[in-house]
C-alpha positions as CSV (number, residue, x, y, z in Angstrom):
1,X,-18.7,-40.4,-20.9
2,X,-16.5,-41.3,-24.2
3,X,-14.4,-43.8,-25.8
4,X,-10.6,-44.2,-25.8
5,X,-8.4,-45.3,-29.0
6,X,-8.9,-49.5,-28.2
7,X,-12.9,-48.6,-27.5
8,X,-12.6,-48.6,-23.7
9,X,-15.0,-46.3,-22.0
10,X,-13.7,-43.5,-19.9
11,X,-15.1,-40.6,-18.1
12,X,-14.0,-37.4,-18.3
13,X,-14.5,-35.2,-16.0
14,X,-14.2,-31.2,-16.1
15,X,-12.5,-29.0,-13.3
16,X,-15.5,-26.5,-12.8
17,X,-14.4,-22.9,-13.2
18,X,-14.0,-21.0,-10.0
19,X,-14.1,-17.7,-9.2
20,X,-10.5,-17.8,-8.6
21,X,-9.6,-19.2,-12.0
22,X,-12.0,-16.5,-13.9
23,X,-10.2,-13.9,-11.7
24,X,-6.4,-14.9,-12.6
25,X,-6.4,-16.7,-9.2
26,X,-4.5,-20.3,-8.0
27,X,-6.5,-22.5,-10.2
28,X,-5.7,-23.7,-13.4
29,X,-8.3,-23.3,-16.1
30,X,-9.6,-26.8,-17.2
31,X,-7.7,-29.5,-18.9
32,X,-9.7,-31.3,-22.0
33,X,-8.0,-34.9,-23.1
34,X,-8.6,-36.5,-25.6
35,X,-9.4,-39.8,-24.7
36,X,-7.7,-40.4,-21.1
37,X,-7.7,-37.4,-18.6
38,X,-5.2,-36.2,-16.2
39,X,-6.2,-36.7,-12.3
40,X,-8.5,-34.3,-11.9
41,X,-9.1,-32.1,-8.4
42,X,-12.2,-30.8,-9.3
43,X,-12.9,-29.4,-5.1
44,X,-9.2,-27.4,-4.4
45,X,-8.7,-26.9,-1.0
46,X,-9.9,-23.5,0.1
47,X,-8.5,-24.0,3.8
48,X,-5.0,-24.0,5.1
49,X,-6.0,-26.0,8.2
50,X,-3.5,-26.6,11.0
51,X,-0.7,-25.2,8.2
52,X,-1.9,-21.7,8.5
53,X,-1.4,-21.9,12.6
54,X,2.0,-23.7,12.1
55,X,3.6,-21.0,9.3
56,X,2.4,-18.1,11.1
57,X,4.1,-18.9,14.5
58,X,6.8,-20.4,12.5
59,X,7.1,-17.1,10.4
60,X,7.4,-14.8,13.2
61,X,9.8,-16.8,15.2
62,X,11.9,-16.2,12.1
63,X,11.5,-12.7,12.1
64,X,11.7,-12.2,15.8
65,X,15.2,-13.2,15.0
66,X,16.0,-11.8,11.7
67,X,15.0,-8.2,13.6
68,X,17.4,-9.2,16.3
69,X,20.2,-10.3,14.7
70,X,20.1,-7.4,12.5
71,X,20.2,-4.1,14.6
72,X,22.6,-5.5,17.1
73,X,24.8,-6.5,14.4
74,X,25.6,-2.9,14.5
75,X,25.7,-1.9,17.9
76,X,28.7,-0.9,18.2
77,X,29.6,0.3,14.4
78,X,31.6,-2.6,13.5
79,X,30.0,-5.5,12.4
80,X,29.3,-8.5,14.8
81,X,29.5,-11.3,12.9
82,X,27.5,-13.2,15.3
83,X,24.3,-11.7,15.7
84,X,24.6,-10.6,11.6
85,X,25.3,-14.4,10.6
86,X,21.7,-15.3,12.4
87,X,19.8,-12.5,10.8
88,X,21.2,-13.9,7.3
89,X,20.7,-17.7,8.5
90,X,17.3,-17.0,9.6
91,X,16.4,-14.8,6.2
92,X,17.7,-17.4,4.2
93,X,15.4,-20.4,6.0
94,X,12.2,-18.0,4.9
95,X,13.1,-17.7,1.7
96,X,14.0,-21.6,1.3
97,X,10.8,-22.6,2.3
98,X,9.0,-20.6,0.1
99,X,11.1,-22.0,-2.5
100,X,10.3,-25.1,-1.5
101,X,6.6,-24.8,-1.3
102,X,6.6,-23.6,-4.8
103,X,7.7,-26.3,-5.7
104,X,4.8,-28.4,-4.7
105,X,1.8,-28.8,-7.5
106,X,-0.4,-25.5,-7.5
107,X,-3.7,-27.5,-8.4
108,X,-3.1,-30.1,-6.1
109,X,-0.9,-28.3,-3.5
110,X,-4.5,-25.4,-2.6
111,X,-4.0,-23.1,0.1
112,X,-1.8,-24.8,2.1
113,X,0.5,-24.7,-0.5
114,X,0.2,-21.1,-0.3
115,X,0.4,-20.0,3.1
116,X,4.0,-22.0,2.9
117,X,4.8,-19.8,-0.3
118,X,3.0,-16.6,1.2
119,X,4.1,-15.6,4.2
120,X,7.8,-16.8,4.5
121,X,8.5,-15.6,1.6
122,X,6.9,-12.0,2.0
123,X,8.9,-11.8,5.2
124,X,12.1,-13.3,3.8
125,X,12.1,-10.8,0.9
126,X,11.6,-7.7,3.9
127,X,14.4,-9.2,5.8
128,X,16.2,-9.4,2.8
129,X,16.4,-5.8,2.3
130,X,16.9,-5.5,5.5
131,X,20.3,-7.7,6.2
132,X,21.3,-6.2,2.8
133,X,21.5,-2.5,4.6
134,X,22.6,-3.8,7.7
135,X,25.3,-5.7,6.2
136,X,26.8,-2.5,3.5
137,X,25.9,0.0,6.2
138,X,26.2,2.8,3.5
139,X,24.2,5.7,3.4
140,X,24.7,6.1,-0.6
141,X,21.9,6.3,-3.0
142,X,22.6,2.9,-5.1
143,X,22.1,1.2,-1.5
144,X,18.7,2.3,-1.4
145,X,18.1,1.2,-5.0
146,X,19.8,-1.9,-4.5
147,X,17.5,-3.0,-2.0
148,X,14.3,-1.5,-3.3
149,X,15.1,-3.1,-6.5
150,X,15.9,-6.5,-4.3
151,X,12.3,-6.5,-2.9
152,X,10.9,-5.7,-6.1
153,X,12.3,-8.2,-8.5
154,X,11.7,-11.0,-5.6
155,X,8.1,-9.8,-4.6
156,X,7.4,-10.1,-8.2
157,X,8.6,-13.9,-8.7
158,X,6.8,-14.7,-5.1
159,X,3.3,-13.5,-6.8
160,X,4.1,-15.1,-9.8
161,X,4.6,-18.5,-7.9
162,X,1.7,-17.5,-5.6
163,X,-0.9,-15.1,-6.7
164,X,-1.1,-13.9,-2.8
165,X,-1.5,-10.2,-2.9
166,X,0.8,-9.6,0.1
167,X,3.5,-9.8,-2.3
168,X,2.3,-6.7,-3.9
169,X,2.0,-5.3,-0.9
170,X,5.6,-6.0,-0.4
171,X,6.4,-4.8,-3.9
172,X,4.5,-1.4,-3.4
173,X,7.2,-0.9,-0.5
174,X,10.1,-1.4,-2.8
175,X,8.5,0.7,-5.2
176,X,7.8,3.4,-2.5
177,X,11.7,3.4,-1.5
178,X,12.9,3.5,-5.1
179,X,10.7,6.1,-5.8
180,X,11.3,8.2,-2.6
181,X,15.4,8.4,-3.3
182,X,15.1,8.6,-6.9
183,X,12.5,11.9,-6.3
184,X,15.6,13.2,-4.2
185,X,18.2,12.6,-6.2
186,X,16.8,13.8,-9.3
187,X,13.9,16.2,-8.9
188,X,14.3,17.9,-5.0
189,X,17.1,20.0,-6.0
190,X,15.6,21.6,-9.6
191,X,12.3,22.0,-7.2
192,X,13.6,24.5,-5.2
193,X,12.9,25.3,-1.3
194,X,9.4,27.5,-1.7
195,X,6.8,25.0,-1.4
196,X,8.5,21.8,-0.4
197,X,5.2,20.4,1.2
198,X,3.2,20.9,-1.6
199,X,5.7,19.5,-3.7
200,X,6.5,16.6,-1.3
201,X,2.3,15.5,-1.9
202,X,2.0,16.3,-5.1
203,X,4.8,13.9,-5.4
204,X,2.5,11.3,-3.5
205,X,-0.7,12.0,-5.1
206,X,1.0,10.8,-8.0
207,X,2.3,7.6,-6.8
208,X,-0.4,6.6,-5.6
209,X,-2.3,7.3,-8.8
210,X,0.2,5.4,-11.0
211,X,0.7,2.7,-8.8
212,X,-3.2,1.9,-9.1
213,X,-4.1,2.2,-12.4
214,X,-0.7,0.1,-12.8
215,X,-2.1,-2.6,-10.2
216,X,-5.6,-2.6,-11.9
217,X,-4.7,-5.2,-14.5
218,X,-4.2,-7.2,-11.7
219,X,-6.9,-9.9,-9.8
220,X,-5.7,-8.5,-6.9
221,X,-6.2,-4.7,-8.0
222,X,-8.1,-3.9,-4.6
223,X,-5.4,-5.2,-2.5
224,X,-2.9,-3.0,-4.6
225,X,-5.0,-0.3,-4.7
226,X,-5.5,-0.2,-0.9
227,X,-1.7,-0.7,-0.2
228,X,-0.9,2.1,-2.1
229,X,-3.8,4.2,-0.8
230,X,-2.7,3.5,2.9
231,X,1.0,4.5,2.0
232,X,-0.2,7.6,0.3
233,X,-2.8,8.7,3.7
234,X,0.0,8.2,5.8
235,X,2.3,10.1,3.6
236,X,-0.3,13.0,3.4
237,X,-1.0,12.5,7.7
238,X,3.3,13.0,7.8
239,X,3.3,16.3,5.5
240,X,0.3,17.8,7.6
241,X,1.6,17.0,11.0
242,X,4.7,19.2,10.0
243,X,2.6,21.8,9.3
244,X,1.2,21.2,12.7
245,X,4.4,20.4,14.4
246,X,5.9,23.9,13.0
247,X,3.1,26.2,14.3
248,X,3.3,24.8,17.7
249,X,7.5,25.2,17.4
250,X,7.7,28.3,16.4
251,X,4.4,29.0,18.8
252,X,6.2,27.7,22.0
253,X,8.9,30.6,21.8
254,X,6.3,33.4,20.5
255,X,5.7,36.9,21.1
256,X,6.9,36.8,16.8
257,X,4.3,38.6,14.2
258,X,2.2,36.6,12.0
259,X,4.1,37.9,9.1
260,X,7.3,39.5,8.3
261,X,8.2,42.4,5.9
262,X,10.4,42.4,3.1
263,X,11.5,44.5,0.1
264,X,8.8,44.8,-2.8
265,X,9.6,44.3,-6.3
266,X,9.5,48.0,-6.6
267,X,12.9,50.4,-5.4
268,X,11.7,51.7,-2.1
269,X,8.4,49.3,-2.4
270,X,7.9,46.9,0.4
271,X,5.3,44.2,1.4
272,X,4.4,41.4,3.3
273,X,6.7,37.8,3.0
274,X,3.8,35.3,2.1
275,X,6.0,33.1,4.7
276,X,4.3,33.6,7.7
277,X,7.3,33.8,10.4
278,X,4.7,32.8,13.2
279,X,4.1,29.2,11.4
280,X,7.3,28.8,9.5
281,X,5.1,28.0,6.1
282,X,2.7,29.4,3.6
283,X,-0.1,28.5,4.9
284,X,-1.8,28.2,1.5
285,X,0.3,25.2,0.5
286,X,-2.0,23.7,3.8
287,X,-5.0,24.3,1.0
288,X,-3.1,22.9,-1.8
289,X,-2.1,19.7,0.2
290,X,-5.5,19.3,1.5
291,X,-7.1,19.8,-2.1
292,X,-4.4,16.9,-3.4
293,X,-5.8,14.6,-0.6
294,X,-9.0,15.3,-1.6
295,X,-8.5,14.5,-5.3
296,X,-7.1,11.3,-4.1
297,X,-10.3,10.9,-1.6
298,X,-12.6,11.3,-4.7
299,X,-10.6,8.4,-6.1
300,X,-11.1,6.2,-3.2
301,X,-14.9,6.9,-3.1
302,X,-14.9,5.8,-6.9
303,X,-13.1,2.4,-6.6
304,X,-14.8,1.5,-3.4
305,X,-18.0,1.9,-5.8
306,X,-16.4,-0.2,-8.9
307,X,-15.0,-2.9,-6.8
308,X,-17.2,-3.2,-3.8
309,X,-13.9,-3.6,-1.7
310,X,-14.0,-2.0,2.0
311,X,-10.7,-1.1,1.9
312,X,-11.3,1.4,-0.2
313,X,-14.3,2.7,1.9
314,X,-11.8,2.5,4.6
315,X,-9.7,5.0,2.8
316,X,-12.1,7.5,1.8
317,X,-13.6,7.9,5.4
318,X,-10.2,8.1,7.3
319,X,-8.3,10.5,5.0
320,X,-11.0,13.1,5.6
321,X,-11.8,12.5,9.2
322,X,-7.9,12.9,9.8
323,X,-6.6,15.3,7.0
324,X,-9.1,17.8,8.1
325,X,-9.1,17.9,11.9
326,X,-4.7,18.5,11.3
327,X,-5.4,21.1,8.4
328,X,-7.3,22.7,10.9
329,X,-4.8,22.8,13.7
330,X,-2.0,23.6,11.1
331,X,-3.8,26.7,9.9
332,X,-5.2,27.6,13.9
333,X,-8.9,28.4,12.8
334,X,-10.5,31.1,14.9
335,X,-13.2,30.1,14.5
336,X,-13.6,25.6,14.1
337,X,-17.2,25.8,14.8
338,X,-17.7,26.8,11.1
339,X,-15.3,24.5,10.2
340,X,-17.0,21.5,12.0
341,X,-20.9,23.2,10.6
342,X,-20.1,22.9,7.1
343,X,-18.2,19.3,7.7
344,X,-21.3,18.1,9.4
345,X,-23.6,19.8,6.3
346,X,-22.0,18.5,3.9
347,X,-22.0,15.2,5.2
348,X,-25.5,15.0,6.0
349,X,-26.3,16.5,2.8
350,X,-24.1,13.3,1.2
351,X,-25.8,11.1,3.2
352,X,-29.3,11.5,2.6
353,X,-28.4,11.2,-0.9
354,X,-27.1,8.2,-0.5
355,X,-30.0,7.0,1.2
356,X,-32.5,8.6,-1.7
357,X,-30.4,6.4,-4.3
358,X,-30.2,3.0,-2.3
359,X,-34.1,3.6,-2.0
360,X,-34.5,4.4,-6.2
361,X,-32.5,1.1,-6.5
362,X,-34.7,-0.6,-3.7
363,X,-37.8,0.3,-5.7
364,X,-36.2,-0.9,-9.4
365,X,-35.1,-4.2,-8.1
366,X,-38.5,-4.9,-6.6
367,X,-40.7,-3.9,-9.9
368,X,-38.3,-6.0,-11.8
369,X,-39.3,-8.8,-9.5
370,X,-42.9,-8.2,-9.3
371,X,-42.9,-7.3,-5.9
């Protein structure tokens, strides 16, 4: 209660601080006048109601036809101005929309408002990049950058007008295309042909690395963190099922040794090539690829403890239970059973100890209680 400047009384009321305010979220932090307040809306909406059922639907119709319109635009090479002017016309109704939902007041405007700005505008900016390709149909470098650079710049003004983390989901995938022709334009060639694998997760290993501790300044981090982690397992899944997809290639017309000879360093010296000509690959880089996904595992495991998100859980249970089962097969172990003992040791060993510390903690949080 208080007192204008003519000695009316007025009540001002306080927007309580939600969780999504302390974490950088929709909500404003709180306005103080200084006599008479702004209308206040202390309870934001936290549901989307029938608006969620009604963008989604309308949001995939749209894409349905942006997808359409785009790859037959180039069905037969030239450009059919047809089906391309209804992939653009459809693109460009997303990305109005979103527009126009941003326009509408954030603290009043709650999650409805951002389903609106959310999703057609995630997919618009995809199908941006997409009609952009379709459209210069050039195989050139500065395409690539042109629309990774396109989905980044726009993902970044749709989470500025949003605070949804699918935009940095979308973002992460600009990123990711930038970063993949910008590694082969600049770094492939000085790399050499020896370990290309190695080289090629190394490579991801360290995207995904800087890309989190990048997104970690954000409230979303988690989401960003996960994004990148899933782009990064199915990166490492892609490098080992080569390895796989080798052995069983070269396998399938066998009969070859597991290694070949070739001149020594030495005059009239010779040894063995460490390329094996049965596999097609070192099969040590399969160590050093697996070790990377490891390091990156380890990571995982330590975020999902910091952040209590189950994505990241997620992450650190999958990458092993597929990394492993393909390094494996890649490498053809004679004998798996060891393989799957220590596996199963190890994780039994892992779990009991988790067990022995959520008891310890069981224990402290009762004595401090008085239980």
């Amino acid at each position: 209660m208080g007192t204008d400047d003519q000695g009316r009384s007025t009540v001002l009321t306080e927007e309580p601080r939600t969780a999504a305010w302390i974490g950088g979220g929709d909500a404003d932090p709180p306005v103080h006048g200084a006599g008479t307040a702004e209308p206040e809306y202390p309870h934001r909406a936290t549901k989307a109601g029938l608006t969620a059922a009604i963008v989604a639907l309308g949001t995939g119709l749209l894409a349905a036809a942006v997808v359409i319109g785009a790859f037959r635009s180039r069905s037969d090479d030239d450009l059919d101005w047809s089906n391309f002017g209804v992939a653009v016309g459809a693109t460009a109704v997303l990305l109005v929309i979103a527009v126009l939902g941003s326009l509408s007041a954030r603290r009043s405007g709650g999650r409805a408002r951002e389903e609106v700005v959310t999703w057609p505008g995630a997919v618009g900016i995809l199908a941006t990049g997409l009609v952009i390709g379709v459209g210069i149909d050039d195989e050139s470098s500065w395409v690539g950058y042109l629309i990774g650079g396109t989905i980044v710049v726009l993902a970044a003004i749709g989470y500025v007008a949003s605070r949804r983390a699918a935009f940095v989901v979308v973002g992460i995938l600009g990123l990711a295309l930038v970063y993949m022709i910008a590694f082969g334009d600049f770094v492939a060639d000085s790399l050499g042909d020896g370990h290309p694998e190695v080289t090629g997760a190394v490579m991801v290993a360290l995207f995904v690395v800087v890309i989190t501790l990048l997104g970690w300044a954000l409230p979303s981090r988690a989401v960003t963190g996960v994004a990148v982690g899933a782009v990064g397992l199915a990166g490492f899944v892609g490098i080992l099922v080569m390895f796989v997809a080798s052995r069983l290639f070269l396998g399938f017309f066998g009969g070859l040794p597991l290694t070949s000879f070739e001149e020594g360093d030495g005059p009239g010296r010779a040894g063995f090539s460490a390329v094996s000509v049965e596999t097609g690959f070192h099969e040590g880089d399969v160590w050093w690829v697996l070790a990377l996904a490891g390091l990156l595992v380890v990571l995982w495991a330590a975020a999902a403890a910091i952040t209590n998100h189950s994505g990241f859980t997620i992450l650190a249970i999958a990458a092993p239970a597929i990394l492993v089962p393909l390094a494996s097969a890649a490498l053809a172990a004679e004998h798996p059973t060891w393989w799957a003992a220590i596996l199963a040791t190890g994780g039994g060993v892992l779990l009991l100890g988790g067990w022995f510390l959520a008891r310890l903690r069981e224990r402290r949080t009762a004595s401090e209680l008085g239980v």
